[in-house]
PASE-466888 format. One record per residue: residue in one letter; y, x negated, z of N, C-alpha, C, O, CB in turn. Coordinates in pm, whole numbers, plus 50000, padded with zeros to 5 digits. Each point is the difference from the previous one (the first is absolute). Glycine has a CB too. Layout:
BEGIN
aYXZYXZYXZYXZYXZ
...
END
This chain:
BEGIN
x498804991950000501205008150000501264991550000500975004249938497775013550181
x501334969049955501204992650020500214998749900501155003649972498764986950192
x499325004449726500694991949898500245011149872500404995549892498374979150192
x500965040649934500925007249922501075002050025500765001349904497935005950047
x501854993850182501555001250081500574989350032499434995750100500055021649997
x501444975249869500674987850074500975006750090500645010349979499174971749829
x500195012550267501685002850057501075007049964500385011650020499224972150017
x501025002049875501105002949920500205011049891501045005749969498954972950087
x498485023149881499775014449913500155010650060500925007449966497674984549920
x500615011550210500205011250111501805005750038500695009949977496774976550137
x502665001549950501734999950017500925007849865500835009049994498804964550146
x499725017949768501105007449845499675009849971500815005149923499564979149957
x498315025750152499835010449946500385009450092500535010849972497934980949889
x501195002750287501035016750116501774992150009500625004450097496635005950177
x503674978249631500985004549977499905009249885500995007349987499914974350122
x498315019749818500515007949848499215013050019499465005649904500814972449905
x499645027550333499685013350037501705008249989499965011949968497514979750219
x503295005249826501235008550032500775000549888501145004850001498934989850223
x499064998149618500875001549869499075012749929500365005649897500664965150066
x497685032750114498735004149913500635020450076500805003650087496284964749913
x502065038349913500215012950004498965005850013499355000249896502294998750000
x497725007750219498475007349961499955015150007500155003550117498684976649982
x501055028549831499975014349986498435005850023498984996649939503195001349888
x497965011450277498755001350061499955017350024501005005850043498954966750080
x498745035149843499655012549892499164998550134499554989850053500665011649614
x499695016050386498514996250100500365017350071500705008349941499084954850150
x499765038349999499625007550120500954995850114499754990050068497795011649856
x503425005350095501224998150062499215005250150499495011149998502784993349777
x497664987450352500185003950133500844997850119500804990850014497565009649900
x501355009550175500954995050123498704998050125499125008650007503635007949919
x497244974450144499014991450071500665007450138501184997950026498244975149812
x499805035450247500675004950143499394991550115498824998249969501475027349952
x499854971450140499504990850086500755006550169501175001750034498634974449734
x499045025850296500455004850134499004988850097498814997050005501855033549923
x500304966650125499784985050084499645007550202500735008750046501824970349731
x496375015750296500035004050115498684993250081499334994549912502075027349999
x498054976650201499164997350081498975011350023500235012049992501454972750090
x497095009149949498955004150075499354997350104499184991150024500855011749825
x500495007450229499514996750178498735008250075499714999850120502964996749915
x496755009749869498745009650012499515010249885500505006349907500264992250325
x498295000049813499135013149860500395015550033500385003150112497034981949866
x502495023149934500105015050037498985002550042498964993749978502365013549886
x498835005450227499355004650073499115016349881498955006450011503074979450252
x499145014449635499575013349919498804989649892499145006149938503785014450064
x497124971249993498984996049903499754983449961500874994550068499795029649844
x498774967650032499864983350104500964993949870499604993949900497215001350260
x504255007749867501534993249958500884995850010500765008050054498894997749911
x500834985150013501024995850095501315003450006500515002249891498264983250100
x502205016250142501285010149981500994986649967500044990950082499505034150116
x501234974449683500954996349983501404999450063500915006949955497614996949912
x501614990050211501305002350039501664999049980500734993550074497465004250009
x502225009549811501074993749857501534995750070500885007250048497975012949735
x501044962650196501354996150023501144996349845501144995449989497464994350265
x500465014749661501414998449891499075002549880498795000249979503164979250133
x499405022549806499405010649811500834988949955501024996250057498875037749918
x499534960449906500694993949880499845006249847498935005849985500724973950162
x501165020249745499335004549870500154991449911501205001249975499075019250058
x499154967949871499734989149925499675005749878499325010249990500014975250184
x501275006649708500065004949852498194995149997499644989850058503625005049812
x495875013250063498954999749999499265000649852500795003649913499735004550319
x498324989449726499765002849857500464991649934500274988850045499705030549972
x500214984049867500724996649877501204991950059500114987849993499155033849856
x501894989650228500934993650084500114985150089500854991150009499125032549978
x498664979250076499904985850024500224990649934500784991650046498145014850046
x500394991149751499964992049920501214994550009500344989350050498075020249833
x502405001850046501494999349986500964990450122500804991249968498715034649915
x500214978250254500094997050090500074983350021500844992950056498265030949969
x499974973849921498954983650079500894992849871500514989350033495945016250082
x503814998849743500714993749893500974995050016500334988249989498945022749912
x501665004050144501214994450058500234993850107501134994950005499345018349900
x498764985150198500264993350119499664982249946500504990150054498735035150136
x499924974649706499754987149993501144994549901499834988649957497555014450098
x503905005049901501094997149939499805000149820500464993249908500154992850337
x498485025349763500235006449848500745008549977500645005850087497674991049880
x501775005449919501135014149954498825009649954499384996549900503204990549984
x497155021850164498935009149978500465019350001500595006750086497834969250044
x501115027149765500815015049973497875010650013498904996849954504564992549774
x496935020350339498885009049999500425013249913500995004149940498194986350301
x499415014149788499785012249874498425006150097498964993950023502214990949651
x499355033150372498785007150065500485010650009500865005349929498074980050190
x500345019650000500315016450019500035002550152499294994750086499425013449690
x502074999350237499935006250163500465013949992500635005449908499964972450219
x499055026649972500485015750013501245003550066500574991050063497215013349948
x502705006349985501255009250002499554996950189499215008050051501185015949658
x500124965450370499434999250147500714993850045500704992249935497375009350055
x502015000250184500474993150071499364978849970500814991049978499465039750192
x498604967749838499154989249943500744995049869500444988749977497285021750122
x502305002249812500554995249869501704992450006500444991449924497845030849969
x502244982750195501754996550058499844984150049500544989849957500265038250165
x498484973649958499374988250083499634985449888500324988150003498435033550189
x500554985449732499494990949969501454994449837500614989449984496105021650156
x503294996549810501614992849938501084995850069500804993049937498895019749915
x500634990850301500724995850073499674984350070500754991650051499685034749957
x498524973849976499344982750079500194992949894500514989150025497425015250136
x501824998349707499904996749870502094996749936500454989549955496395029950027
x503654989050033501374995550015500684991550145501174996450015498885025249820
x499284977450220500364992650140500054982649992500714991350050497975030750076
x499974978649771499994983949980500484998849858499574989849946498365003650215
x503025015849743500484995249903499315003249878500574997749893500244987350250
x497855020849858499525005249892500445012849954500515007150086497884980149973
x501515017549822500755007149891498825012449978498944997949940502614978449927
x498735034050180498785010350028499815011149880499365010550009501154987050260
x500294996949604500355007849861498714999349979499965009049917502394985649978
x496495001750115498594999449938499125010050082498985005249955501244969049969
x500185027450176499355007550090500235016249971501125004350029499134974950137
x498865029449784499615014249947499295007350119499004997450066500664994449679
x501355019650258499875010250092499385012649938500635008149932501304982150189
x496695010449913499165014649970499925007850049498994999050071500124994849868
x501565019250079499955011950063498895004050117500115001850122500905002649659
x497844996150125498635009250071499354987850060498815001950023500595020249793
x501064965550216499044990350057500884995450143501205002350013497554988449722
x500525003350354500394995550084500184983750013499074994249946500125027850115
x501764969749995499684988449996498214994350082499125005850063504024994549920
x497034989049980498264996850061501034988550086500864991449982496325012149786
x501955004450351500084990050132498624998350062499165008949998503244998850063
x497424980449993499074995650094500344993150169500494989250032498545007849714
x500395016650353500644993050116498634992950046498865002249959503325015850119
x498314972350024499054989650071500515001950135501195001850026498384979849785
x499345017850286500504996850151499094991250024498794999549979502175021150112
x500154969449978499344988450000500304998650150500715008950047499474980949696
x499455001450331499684995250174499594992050018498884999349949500815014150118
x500734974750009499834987950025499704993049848499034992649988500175013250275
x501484996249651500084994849860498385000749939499484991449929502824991150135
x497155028849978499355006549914499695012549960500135009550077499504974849971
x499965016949836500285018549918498905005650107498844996250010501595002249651
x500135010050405499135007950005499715014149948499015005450051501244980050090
x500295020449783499335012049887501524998249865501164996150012497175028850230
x500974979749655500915001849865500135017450018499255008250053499684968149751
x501885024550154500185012949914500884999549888500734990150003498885021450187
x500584997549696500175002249871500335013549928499245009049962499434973350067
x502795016349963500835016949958499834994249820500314989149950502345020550316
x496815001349680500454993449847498975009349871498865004450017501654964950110
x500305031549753499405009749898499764985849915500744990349987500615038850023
x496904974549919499634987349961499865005849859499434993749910499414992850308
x501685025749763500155007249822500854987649906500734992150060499715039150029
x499454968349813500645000149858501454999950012500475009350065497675003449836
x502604979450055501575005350014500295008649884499035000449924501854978550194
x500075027849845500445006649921499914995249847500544989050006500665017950193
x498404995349658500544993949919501274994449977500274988849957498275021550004
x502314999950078501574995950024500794990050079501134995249986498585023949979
x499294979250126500104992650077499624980249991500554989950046499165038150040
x498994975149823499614986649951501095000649855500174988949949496785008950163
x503555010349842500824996149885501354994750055500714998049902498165019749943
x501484980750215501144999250147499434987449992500734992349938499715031050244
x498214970249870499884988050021499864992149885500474988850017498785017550175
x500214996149681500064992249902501554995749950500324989149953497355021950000
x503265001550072500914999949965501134988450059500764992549939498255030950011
x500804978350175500614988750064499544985149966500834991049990499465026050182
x497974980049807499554989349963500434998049883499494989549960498915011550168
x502375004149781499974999649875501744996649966500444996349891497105021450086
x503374985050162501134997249991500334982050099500914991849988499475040949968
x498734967650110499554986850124499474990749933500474989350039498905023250150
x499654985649704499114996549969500834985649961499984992050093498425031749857
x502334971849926500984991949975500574986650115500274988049999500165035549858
x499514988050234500684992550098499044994250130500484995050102501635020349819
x496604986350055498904992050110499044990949915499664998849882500215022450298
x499884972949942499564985949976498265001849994499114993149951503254993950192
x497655025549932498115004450093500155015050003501105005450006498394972750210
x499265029049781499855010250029498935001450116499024992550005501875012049770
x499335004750312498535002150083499565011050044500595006250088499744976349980
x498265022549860499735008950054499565003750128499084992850038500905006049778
x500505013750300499354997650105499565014150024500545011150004500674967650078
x497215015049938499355019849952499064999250166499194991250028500015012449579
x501125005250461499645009550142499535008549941499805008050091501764989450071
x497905009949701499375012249978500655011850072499115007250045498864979849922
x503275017650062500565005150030500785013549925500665009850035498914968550076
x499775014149733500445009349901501164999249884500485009249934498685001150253
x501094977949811501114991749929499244996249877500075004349885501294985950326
x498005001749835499534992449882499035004749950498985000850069501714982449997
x499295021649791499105005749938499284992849897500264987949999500935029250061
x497964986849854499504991749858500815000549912499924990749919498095013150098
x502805003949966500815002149848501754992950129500964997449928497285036449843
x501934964850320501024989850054499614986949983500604991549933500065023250225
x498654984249884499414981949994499975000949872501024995649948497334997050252
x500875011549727499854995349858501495000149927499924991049917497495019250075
x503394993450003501915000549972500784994250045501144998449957498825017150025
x499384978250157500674986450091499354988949943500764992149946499595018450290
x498304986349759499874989049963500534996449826500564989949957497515011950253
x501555009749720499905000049821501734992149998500434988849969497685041649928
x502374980050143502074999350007499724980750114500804990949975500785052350088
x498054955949972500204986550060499264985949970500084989750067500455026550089
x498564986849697499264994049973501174998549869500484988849982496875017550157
x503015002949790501294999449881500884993350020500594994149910499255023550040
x500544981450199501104993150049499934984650032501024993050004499405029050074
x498434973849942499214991050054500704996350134500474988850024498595003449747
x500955020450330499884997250073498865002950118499535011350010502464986649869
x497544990050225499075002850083499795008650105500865001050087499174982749842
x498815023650076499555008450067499065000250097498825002549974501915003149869
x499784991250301499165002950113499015013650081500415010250055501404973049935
x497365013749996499125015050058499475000350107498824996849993500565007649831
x501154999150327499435003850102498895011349993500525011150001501554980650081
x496855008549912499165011949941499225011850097499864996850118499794984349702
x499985028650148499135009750075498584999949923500105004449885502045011550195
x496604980249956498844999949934500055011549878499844999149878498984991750351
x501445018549848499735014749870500795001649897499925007249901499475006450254
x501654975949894500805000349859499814985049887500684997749900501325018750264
x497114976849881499664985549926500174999149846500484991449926497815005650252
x501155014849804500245002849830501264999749944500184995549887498155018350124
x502644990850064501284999149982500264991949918500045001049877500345005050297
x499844983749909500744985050014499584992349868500134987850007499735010150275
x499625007649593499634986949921501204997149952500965007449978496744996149953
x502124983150053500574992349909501434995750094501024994549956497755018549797
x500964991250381501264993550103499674985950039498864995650016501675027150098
x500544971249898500514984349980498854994950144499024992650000504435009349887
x497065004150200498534996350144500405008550063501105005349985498304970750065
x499585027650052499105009350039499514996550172498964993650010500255009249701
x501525001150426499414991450099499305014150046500665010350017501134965650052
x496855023449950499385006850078499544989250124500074987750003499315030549792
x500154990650296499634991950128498075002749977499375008349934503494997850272
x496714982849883498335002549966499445014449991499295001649900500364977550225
x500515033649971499425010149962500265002949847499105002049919501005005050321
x501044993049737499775010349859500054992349935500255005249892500585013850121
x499054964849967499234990149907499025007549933499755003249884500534977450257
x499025022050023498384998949969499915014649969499515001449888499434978250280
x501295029649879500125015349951500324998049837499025004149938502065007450314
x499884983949666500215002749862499494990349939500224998349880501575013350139
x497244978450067499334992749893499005003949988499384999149894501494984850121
x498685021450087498385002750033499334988650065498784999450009501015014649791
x500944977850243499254986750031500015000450144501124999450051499564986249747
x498115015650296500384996950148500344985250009499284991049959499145027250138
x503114979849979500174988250039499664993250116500844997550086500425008249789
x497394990550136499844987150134499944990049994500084994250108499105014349972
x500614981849778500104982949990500974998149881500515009149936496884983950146
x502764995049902500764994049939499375002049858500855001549911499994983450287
x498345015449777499175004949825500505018349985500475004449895496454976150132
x502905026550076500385014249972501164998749961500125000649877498665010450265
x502114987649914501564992150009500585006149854500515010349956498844962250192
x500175012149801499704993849866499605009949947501065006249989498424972850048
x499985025549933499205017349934500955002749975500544996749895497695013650214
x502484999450013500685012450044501464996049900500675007549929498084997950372
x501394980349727501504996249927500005002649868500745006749927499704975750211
x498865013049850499344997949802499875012949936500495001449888497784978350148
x500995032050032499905012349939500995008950035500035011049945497814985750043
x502945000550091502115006550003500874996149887500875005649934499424989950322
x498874987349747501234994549866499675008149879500785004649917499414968550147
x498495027849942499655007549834499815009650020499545006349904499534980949984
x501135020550241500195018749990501645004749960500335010249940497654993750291
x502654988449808501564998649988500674993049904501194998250026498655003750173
x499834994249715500414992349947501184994050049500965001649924497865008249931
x501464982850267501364996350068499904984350010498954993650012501375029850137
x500954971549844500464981250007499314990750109499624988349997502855018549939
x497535006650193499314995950100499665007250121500915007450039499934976449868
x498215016150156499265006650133500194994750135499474989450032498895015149819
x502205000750212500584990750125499715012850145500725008050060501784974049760
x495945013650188499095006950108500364991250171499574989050036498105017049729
x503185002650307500334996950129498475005550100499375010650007503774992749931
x496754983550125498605003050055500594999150195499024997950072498904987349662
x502935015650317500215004550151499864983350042501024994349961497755035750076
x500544963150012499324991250120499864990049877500294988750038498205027650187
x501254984049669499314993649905500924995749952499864988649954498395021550013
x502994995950021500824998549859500735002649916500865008850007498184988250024
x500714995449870500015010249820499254990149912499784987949999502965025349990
x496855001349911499444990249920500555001049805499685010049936497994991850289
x503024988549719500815005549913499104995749855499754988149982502775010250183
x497005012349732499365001049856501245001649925501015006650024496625004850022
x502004979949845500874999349891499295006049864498835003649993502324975550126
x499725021249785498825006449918499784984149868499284998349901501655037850138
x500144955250033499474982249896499124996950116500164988550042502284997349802
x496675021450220498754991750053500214992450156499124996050077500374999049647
x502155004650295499934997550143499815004450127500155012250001500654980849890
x498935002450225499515004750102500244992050133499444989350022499075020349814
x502214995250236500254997550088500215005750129500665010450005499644980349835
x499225003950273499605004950137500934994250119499844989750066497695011749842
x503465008050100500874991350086499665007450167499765011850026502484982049745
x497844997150300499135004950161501965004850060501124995449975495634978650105
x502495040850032501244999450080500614991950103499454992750082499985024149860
x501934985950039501014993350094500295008850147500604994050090500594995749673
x498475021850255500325005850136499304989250105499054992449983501015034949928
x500564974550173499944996750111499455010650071498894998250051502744986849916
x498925025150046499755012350086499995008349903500354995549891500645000150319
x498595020149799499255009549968500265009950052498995005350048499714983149912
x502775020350064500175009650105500455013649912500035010750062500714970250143
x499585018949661499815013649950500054997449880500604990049961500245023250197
x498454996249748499544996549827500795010249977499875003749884497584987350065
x503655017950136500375015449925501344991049902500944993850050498485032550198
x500304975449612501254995449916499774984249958500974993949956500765023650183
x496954975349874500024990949939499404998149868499964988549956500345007150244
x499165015949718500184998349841501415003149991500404995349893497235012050014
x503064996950139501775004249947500074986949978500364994749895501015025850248
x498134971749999501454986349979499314989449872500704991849942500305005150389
x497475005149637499484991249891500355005949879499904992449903498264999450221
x502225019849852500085003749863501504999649941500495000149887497395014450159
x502664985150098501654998949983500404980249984500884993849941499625034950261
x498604968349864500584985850002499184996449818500794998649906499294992850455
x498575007849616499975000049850500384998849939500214988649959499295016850050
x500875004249937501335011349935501434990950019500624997049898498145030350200
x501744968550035501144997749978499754982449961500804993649932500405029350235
x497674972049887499814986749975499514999649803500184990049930498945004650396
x500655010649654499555001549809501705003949945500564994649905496175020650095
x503734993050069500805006649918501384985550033500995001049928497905033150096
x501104956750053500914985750023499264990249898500774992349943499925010350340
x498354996749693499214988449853499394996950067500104987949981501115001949859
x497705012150285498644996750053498805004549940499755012049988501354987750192
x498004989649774498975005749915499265005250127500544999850110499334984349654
x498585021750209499475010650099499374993150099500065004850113499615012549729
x499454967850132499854992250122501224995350079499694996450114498374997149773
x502825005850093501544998750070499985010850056499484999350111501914988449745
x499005023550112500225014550065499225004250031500355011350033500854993949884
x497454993150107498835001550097500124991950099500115004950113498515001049734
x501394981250136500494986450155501335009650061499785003750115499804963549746
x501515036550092500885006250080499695010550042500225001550120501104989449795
x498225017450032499905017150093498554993750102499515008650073501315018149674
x498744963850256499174997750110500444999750111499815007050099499174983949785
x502054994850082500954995750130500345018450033499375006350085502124962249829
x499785038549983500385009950064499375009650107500505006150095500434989449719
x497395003750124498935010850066499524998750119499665008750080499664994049735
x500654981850199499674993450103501285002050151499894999250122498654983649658
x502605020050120501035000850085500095017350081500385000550117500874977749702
x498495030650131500415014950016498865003150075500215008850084501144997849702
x496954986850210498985006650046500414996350168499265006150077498794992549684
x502894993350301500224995450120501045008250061500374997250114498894981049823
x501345033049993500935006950039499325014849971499465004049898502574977150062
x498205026150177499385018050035501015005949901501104994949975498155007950326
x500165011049632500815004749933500284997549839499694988949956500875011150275
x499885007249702500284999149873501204989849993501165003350025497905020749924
x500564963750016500684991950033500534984749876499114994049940499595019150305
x502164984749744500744991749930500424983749972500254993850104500065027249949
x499764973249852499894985550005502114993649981500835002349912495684998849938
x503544994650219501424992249976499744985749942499114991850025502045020650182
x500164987449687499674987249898499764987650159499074992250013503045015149678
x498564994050367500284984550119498194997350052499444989150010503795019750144
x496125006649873498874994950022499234999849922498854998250038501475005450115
x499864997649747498944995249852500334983649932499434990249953500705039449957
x501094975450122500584982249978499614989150086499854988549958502135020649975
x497804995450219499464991150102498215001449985499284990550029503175013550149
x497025009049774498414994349968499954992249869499064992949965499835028050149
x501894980649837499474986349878500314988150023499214990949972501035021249862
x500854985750215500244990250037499044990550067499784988349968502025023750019
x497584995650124498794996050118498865000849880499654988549973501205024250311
x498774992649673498465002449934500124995149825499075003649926500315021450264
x501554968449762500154996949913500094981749993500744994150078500115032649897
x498484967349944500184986750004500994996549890499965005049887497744991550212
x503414992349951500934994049932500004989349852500784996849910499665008450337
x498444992549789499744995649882500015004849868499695011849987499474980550157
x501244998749714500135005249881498785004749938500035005149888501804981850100
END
């Protein structure tokens, strides 16, 4: 891994994060998070009573993406849907708070925004719940989104899809995002949902994490030969540039479709919440490709990044200073 990243490369590509533009298409959420202690089980049934000392609400989804881009000092414009809601207010209001431009963001009548709350205690989840219509958006509504991609398009460097199956992203969307971004030649990132795998051909790369590797390859992944399988029959189910399978404890492991392969091991240290760490790999990608990082480059970085967010509770975010200080540390100086 060292000797695809130097230093000094690393360094030039998160400065030329804040000249790059990434426009990001997905499943717009708001992340609820109700924070509190546990000092005994219920007595109505063997559960434990929460005891709530504070509510937060975090751009979630798709949003995230958006989120983790700009925080790492991209210029990044979104495109989704939310509903006629208090959530829906919320969530363009957090979204104008840090300076993003919420003209992409499409408001559908009969739907509700999708939220996901978590209660978490002593910095761990203890139950999910999930408000949200996982229908089809409107035709009108995806013509709304082409439409905007089609006025944006000119002006980005990356595209990324970010599909929660939530109902955004469809076959005849993806296929009009990638076709319109393949004309353009510009690159296309795919955070993916197994059931939608078919989607995605012919997108630039593709990060699934090991389950739905192995779900859309068919390949169970337990050794390093399955691996290898599983990569190989994505590259040629997809026809995509490259496969960049996030394996948790392990890793990543990045397929090219000129035959390369590479296994870069993780950098966490600690391990204290996974909620929002494909956001921060598909966003850092994306913004690392869309600055002139080829994909073993922008795979070595969204590591560091991943490595960075899984140590922080919560839907949670990378700042350039500490991405700049893990490369620095985990990067060798040499030419």
């Amino acid at each position: 891994m060292k000797s695809v990243l130097k230093r000094k490369r690393g360094m030039e590509i998160l400065n030329n994060f804040k000249k790059a533009t990434v426009l990001v298409i997905g499943d717009l959420l708001m992340d609820h998070f109700i924070w509190g202690k546990v000092r005994r089980i219920s007595p109505e049934a063997p559960v434990p009573v929460v005891e709530v000392n504070s509510e937060s609400l975090m751009l979630g989804g798709a949003a995230n993406v958006v989120h983790n881009i700009h925080s790492l000092g991209g210029k990044v414009l979104v495109c989704g849907v939310i509903g006629r809601d208090d959530m829906g207010k919320n969530l363009v209001h957090e979204l104008r708070l840090k300076g993003i431009a919420s003209n992409g963001v499409i408001v559908e009548e009969s739907r509700p925004t999708s939220v996901k709350t978590r209660v978490i205690a002593h910095s761990q989840q203890v139950v999910r719940f999930d408000r949200e219509k996982k229908d089809k958006i409107h035709l009108d509504t995806m013509k709304g989104i082409m439409d905007y991609l089609r006025e944006k398009i000119c002006f980005v460097d990356a595209i990324v899809i970010s599909d929660y199956a939530k109902g955004v992203i469809s076959e005849e969307l993806a296929e009009e995002v990638i076709s319109l971004a393949r004309k353009k030649r510009k690159p296309v990132a795919v955070d993916p949902k197994v059931s939608h795998f078919d989607y995605y051909k012919y997108a630039t790369i593709v990060t699934p994490n090991n389950d739905e590797a192995s779900q859309a390859s068919g390949v169970d992944i337990e050794s390093e030969s399955s691996l290898m399988r599983a990569g190989e029959v994505l590259l040629n189910k997809l026809g995509s540039d490259a496969i960049l399978i996030t394996r948790g404890e392990h890793g990543m492991s990045l397929f090219e479709n000129n035959g390369g392969i590479m296994h870069i091991p993780t950098v966490a240290q600690e391990v204290y919440d996974v909620s929002g760490a494909g956001d921060t790999v598909i966003g850092t990608v994306a913004l690392a490709i869309a600055s002139g990082a080829s994909f073993k480059e922008a795979a070595v970085i969204s590591n560091f990044a991943a490595g960075i967010v899984v140590g922080k509770v919560g839907t949670a975010i990378v700042a350039p200073e500490e991405l700049k200080s893990a490369l620095e540390h985990g990067l060798s100086a040499k030419k």
